[in-house]
FIDRENDREN-119751 format. One record per residue (C-alpha): x, y negated, z negated; residue number from 1; residue in three letters. Coordinates in pm, whole numbers, plus 50000, padded with zeros to 5 digits. Example, Ala and Ser with C-alpha at 12.3 -4.5 7.8 and 13.67 -1.06 7.14 Angstrom:
% residues 2
PT  east north    up pos code
PT 51230 50450 49220   1  ALA
PT 51367 50106 49286   2  SER
This chain:
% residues 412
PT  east north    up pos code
PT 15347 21448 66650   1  UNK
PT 15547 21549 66371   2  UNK
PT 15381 21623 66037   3  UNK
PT 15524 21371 65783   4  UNK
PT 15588 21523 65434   5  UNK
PT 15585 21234 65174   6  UNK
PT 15806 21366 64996   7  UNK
PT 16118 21400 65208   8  UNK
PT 16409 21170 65263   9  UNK
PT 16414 20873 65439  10  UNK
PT 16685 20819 65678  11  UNK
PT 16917 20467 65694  12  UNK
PT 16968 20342 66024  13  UNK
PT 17315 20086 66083  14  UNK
PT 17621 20024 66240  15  UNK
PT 17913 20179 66126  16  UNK
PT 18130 19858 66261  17  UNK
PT 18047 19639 65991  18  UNK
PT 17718 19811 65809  19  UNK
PT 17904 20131 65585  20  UNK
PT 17969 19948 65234  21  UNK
PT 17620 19814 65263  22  UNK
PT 17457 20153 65384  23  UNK
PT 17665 20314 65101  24  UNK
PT 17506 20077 64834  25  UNK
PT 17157 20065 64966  26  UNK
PT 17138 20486 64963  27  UNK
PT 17226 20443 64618  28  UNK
PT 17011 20202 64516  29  UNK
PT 16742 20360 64677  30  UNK
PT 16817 20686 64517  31  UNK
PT 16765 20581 64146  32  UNK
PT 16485 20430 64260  33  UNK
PT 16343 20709 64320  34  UNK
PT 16382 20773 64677  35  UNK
PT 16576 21049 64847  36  UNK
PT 16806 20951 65154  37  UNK
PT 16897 21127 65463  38  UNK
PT 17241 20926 65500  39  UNK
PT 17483 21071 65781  40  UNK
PT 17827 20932 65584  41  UNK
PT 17671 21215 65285  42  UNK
PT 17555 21490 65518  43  UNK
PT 17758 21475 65873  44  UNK
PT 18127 21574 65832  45  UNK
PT 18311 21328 66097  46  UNK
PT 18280 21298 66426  47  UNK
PT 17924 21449 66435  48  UNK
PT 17753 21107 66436  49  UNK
PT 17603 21149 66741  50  UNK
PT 17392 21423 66626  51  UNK
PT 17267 21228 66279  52  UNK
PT 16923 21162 66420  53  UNK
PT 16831 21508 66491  54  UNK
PT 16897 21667 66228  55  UNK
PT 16733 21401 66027  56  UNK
PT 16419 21449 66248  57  UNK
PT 16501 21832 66189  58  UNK
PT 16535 21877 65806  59  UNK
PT 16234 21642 65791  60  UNK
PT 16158 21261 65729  61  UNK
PT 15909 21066 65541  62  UNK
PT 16029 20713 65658  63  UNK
PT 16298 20472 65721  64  UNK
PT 16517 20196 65640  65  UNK
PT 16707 19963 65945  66  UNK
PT 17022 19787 65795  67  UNK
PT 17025 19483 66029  68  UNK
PT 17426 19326 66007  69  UNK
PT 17560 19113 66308  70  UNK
PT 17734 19380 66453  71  UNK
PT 17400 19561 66496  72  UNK
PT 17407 19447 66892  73  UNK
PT 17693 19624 67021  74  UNK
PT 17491 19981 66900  75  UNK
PT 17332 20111 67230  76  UNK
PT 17327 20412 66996  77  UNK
PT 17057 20252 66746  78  UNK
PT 16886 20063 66977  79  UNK
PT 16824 20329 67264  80  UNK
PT 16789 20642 67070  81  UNK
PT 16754 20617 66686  82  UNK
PT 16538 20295 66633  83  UNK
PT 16286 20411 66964  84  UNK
PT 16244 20788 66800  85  UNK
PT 16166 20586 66460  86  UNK
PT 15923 20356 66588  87  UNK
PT 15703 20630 66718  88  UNK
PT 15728 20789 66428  89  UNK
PT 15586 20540 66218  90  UNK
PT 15276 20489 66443  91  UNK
PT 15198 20754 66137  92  UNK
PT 15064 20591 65872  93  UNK
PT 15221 20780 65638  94  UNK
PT 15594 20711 65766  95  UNK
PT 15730 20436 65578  96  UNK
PT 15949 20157 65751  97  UNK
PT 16108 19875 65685  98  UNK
PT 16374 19655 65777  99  UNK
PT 16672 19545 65545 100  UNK
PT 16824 19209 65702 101  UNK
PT 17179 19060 65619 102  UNK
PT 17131 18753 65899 103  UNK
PT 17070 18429 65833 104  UNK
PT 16999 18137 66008 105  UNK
PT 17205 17788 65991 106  UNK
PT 16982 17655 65688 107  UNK
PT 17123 17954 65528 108  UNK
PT 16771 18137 65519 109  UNK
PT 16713 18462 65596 110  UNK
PT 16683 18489 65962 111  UNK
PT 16346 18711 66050 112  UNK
PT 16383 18681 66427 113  UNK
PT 16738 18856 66485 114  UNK
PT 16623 19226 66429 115  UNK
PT 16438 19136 66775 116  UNK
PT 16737 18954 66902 117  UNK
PT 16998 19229 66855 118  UNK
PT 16781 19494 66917 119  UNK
PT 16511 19422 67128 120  UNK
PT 16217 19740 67190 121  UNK
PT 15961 19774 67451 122  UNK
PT 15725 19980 67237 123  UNK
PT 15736 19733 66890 124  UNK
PT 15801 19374 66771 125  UNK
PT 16024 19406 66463 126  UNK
PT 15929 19054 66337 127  UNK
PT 15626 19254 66263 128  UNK
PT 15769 19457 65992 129  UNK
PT 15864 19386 65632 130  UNK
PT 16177 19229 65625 131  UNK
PT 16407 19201 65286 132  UNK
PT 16692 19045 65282 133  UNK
PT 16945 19266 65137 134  UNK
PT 17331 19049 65146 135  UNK
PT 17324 19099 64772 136  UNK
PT 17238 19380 64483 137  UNK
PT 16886 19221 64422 138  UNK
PT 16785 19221 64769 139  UNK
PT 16870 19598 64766 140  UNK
PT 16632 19663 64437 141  UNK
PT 16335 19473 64593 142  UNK
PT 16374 19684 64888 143  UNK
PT 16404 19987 64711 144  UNK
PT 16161 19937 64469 145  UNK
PT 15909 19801 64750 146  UNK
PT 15999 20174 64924 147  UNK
PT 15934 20349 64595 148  UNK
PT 15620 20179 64593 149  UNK
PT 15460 20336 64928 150  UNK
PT 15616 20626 64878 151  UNK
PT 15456 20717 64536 152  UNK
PT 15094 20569 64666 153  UNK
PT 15072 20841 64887 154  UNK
PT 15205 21151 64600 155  UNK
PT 15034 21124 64329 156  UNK
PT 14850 21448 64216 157  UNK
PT 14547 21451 64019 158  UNK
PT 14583 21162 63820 159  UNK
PT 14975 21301 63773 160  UNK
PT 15283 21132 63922 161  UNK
PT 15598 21368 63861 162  UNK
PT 15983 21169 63781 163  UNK
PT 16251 21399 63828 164  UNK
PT 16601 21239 63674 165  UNK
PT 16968 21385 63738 166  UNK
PT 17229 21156 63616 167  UNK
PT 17542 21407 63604 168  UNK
PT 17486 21591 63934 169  UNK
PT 17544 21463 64297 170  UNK
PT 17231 21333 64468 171  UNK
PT 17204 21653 64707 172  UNK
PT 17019 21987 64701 173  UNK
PT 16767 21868 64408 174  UNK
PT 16410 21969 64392 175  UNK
PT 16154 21708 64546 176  UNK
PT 15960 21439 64377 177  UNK
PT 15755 21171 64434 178  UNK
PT 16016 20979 64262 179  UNK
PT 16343 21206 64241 180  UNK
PT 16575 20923 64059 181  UNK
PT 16941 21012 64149 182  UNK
PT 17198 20752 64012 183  UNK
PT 17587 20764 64062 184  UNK
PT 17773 21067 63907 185  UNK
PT 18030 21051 63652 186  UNK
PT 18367 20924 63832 187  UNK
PT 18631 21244 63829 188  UNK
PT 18794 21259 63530 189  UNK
PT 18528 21113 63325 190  UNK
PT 18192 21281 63170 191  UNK
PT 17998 20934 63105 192  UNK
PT 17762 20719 63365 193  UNK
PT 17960 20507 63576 194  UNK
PT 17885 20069 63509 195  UNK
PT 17751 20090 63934 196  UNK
PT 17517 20360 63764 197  UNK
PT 17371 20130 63541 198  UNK
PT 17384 19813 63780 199  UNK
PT 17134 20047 64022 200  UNK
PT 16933 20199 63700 201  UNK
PT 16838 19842 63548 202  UNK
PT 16636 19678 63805 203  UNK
PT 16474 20042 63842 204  UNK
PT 16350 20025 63516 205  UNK
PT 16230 19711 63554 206  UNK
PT 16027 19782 63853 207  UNK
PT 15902 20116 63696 208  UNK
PT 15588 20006 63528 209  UNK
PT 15489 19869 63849 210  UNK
PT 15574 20152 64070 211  UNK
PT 15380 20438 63842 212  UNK
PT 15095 20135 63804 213  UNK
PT 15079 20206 64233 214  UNK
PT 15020 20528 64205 215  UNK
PT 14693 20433 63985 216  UNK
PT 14804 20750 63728 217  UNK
PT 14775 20737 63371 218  UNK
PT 15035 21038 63306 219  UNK
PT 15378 21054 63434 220  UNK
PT 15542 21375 63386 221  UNK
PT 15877 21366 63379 222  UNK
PT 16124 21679 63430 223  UNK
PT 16520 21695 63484 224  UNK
PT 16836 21613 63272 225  UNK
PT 17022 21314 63237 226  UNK
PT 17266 21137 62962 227  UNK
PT 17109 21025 62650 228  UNK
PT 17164 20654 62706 229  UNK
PT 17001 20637 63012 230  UNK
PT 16741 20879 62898 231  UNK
PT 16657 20644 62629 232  UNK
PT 16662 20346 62850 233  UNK
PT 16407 20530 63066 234  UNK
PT 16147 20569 62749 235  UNK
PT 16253 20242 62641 236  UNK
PT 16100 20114 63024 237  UNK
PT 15744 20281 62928 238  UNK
PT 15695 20193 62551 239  UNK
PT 15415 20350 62397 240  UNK
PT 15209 20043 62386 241  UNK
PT 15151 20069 62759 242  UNK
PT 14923 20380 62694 243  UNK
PT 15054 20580 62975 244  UNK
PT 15064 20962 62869 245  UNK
PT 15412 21048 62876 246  UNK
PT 15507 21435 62894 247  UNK
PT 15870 21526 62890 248  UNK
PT 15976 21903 63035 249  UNK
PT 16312 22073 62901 250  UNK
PT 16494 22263 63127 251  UNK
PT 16322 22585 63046 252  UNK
PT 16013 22408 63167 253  UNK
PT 15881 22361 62798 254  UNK
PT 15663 22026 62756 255  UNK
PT 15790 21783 62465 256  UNK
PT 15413 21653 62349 257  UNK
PT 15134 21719 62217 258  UNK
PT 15022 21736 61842 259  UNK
PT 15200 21684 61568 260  UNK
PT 15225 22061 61434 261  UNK
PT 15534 22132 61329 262  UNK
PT 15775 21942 61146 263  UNK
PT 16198 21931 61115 264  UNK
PT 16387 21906 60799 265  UNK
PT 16632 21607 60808 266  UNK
PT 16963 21509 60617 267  UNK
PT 17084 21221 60591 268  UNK
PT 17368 21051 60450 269  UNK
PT 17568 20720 60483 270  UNK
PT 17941 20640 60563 271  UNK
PT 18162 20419 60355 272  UNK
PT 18271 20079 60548 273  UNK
PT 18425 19786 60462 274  UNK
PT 18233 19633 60784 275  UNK
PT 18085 19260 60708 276  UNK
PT 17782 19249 60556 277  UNK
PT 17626 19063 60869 278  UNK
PT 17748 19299 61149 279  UNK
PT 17510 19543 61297 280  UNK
PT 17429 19883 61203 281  UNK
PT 17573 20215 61346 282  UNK
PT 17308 20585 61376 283  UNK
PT 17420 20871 61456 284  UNK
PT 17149 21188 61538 285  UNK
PT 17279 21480 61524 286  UNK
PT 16974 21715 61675 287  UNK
PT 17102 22004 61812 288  UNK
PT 17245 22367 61712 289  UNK
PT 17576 22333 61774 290  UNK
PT 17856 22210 61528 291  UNK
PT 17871 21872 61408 292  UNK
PT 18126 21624 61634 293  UNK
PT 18330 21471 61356 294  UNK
PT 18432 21180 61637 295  UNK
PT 18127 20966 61469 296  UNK
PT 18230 20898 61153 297  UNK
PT 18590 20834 61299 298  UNK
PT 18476 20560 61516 299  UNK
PT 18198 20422 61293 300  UNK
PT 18489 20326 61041 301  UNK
PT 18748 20168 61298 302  UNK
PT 18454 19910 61409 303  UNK
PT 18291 19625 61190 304  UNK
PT 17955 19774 61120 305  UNK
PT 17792 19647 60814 306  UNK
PT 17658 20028 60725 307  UNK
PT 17659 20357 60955 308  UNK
PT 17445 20662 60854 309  UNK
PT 17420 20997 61009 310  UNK
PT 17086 21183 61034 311  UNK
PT 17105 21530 61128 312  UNK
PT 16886 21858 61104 313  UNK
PT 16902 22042 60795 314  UNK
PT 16920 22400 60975 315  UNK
PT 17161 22482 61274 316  UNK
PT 16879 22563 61500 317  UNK
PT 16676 22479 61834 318  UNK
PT 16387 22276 61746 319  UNK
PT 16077 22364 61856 320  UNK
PT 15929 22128 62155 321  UNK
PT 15638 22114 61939 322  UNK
PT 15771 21947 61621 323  UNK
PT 15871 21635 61890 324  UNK
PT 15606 21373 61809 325  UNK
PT 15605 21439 61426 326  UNK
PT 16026 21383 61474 327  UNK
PT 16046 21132 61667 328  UNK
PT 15780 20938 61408 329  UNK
PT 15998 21029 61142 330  UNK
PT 16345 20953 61300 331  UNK
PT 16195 20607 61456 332  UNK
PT 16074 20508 61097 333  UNK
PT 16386 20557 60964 334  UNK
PT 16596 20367 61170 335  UNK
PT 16312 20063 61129 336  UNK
PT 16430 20111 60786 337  UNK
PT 16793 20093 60838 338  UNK
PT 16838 19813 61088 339  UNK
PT 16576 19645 60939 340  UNK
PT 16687 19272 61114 341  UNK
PT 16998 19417 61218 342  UNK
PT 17091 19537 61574 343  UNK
PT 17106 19889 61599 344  UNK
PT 17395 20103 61779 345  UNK
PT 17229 20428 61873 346  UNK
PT 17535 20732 61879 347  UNK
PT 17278 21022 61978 348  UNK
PT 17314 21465 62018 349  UNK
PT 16974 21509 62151 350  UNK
PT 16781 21682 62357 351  UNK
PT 16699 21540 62630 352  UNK
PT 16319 21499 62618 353  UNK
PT 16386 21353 62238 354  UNK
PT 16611 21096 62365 355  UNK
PT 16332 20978 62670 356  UNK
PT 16017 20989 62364 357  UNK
PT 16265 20799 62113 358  UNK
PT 16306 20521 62346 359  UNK
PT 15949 20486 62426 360  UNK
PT 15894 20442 62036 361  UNK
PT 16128 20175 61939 362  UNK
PT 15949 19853 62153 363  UNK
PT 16024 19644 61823 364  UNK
PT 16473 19710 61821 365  UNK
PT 16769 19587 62013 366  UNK
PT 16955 19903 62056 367  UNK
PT 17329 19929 62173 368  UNK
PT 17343 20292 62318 369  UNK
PT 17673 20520 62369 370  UNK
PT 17811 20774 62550 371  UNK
PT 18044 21088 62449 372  UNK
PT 18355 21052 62653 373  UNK
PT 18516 21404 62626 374  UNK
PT 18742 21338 62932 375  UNK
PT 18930 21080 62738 376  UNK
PT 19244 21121 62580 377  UNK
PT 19149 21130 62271 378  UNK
PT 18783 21197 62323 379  UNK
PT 18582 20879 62215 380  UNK
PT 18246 20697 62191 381  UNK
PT 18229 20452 62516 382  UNK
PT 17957 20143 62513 383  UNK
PT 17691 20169 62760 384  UNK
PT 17407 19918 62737 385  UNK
PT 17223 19746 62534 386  UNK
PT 16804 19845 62583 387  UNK
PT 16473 19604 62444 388  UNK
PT 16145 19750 62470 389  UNK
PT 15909 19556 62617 390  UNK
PT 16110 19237 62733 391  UNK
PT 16060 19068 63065 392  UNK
PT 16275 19149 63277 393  UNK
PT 16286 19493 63205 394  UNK
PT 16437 19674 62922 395  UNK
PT 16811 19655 63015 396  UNK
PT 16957 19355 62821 397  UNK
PT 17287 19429 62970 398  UNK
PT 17534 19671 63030 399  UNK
PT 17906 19719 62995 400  UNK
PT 18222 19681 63216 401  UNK
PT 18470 19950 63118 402  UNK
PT 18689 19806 63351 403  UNK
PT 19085 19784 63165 404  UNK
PT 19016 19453 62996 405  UNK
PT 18668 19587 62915 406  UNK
PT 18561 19177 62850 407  UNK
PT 18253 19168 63067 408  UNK
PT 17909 19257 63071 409  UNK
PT 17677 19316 63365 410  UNK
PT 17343 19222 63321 411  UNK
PT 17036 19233 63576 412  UNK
């Protein structure tokens, strides 16, 4: 039998008919949960469908998802070849599989005996499986999250469960992970996280406590790059007050914790507004070596913001990964101080592991966080989402619709 690897792809088994949107979404909702997908619309050029299980089985699989739509029994294709060769794969116990079901039945529940019914198999019952019903964006997340779940039971190393993020890169040819989060890419022409991006990444974040909780660790490590909103949102999912140990790697491979032995000069100085006294407050870091981006203080004084401060660091220079926790104490106690109330809109020029160890810190703030847009014409701040430590429901209040009107928010 083949030798599972738990930490390869699974593969998504459906009917092209009436089952691509919905494979689509559930890839990439499984992706920023965590878990890689071997999906033939991603990796077969057309008209090589026929060959999609093979070289699945070939480049390696660690379980599977069937995508059960009504169309599902005109596939001799799935049920005679794809689902058998899956089904004897999972007599393994470490091959994950599980079924994601769109039928229901005339009380308008889902239906738990079609699977069988449109694709009946001499060698399993697939009533016996777990079913999830998956005709809407939740459905996808518990299923996801529920496959995140096995997969990081099983990959766990020495008390150490490894996260590797990419937000700005496509999903493919990334190093593996027990949980390798890959959301959507920046749509072309635009440098900042898509709103389907953050309509996959909340209920992950949610579910995250849970999912490193299965893997009975008490240190995530967590390694890749990814923009600083949605790194924040990520800290802001394991606040400090859970007592996990946290490390965050660079890109050079340089872990962001540790003691407090080296510390940053700051600067910091306020921004003249005739905002309402009332409104919320606007901070802007401004961490890194390069030159200041003027675009803050532009935007800061066409918006009603009762005060807006920058903080930046007083020398042009790389700082040192191990000056982190004695920053990020010092940058977190002085936005306590300006907010104070207030809600706090979070402009950031981090790096990357500052932005995840911030978020973990500020459990006690409602925090608006933005995105860069250089692609725009002129370039510009954009709104992403709003983040709260430690509430229910995980820590993505909501997020925003950049559609033209730009009047609606998503929220999970």
């Amino acid at each position: 039998m083949t030798q599972i690897d738990d930490l390869d792809p699974i593969f998504l088994s459906y009917r092209h008919s009436d089952g691509d949107a919905l494979a689509e979404r559930a890839a990439w909702v499984l992706r920023t949960h965590g878990v890689p997908v071997w999906h033939d619309q991603t990796h077969l050029s057309p008209g090589r469908f026929q060959r999609r299980l093979q070289e699945a089985l070939d480049s390696g699989l660690s379980g599977a998802v069937l995508l059960v739509t009504e169309d599902m029994a005109l596939s001799s294709f799935v049920r005679e070849l794809e689902l058998p060769n899956l089904l004897r794969l999972e007599a393994d116990s470490a091959f994950t599989f599980a079924i994601g079901n769109t039928i229901t039945d005339s009380d308008g529940r889902l239906d738990y005996g079609a699977p069988d019914r449109l694709l009946p198999q001499e060698i399993a019952t697939l009533s016996d499986f777990d079913q999830f019903a998956v005709y809407d964006h939740a459905g996808l997340a518990r299923l996801a999250s529920e496959m995140a779940v096995r997969r990081v039971r099983r990959a766990a190393v020495d008390d150490r469960l490894h996260l590797d993020i990419q937000t700005r890169v496509p999903a493919l040819g990334t190093r593996k992970a027990p949980l390798a989060v890959r959301t959507r890419p920046p749509m072309h022409g635009t440098s900042v996280p898509p709103v389907e991006a953050w309509e996959d990444f909340a209920p992950f974040l949610c579910e995250l406590p849970r999912i490193v909780q299965s893997a009975d660790v008490q240190h995530l490590h967590i390694t890749g790059g990814a923009h600083l909103s949605m790194a924040f949102a990520l800290g802001a999912a394991l606040p400090t007050t859970t007592g996990l140990t946290v490390t965050i790697a660079d890109q050079d491979g340089t872990e962001w914790t540790g003691a407090e032995t080296q510390t940053v000069s700051l600067v910091q100085s306020a921004i003249p507004l005739d905002g309402r006294p009332d409104g919320p407050v606007a901070v802007y870091l401004d961490l890194v070596p390069t030159s200041p981006n003027k675009g803050f203080r532009h935007y800061a004084k066409s918006h009603d913001y009762a005060h807006a401060v920058e903080i930046a660091v007083a020398k042009r220079e790389p700082i040192p990964a191990e000056a982190a926790p004695a920053l990020v104490t010092e940058l977190r106690r002085r936005i306590g101080e300006i907010a104070g109330s207030r809600h706090v809109h979070l402009f950031m020029r981090v790096p990357f592991p500052l932005a995840v160890m911030l978020g973990r810190t500020c459990n006690t703030l409602r925090v608006t966080l933005y995105e860069w847009e250089k692609e725009a014409e002129p370039p510009t701040y954009l709104e992403m989402a709003t983040v709260s430590a430690g509430r229910i429901g995980g820590p993505v209040v909501s997020w925003t619709d950049r559609s033209p009107a730009q009047a609606t928010v998503g929220s999970p």
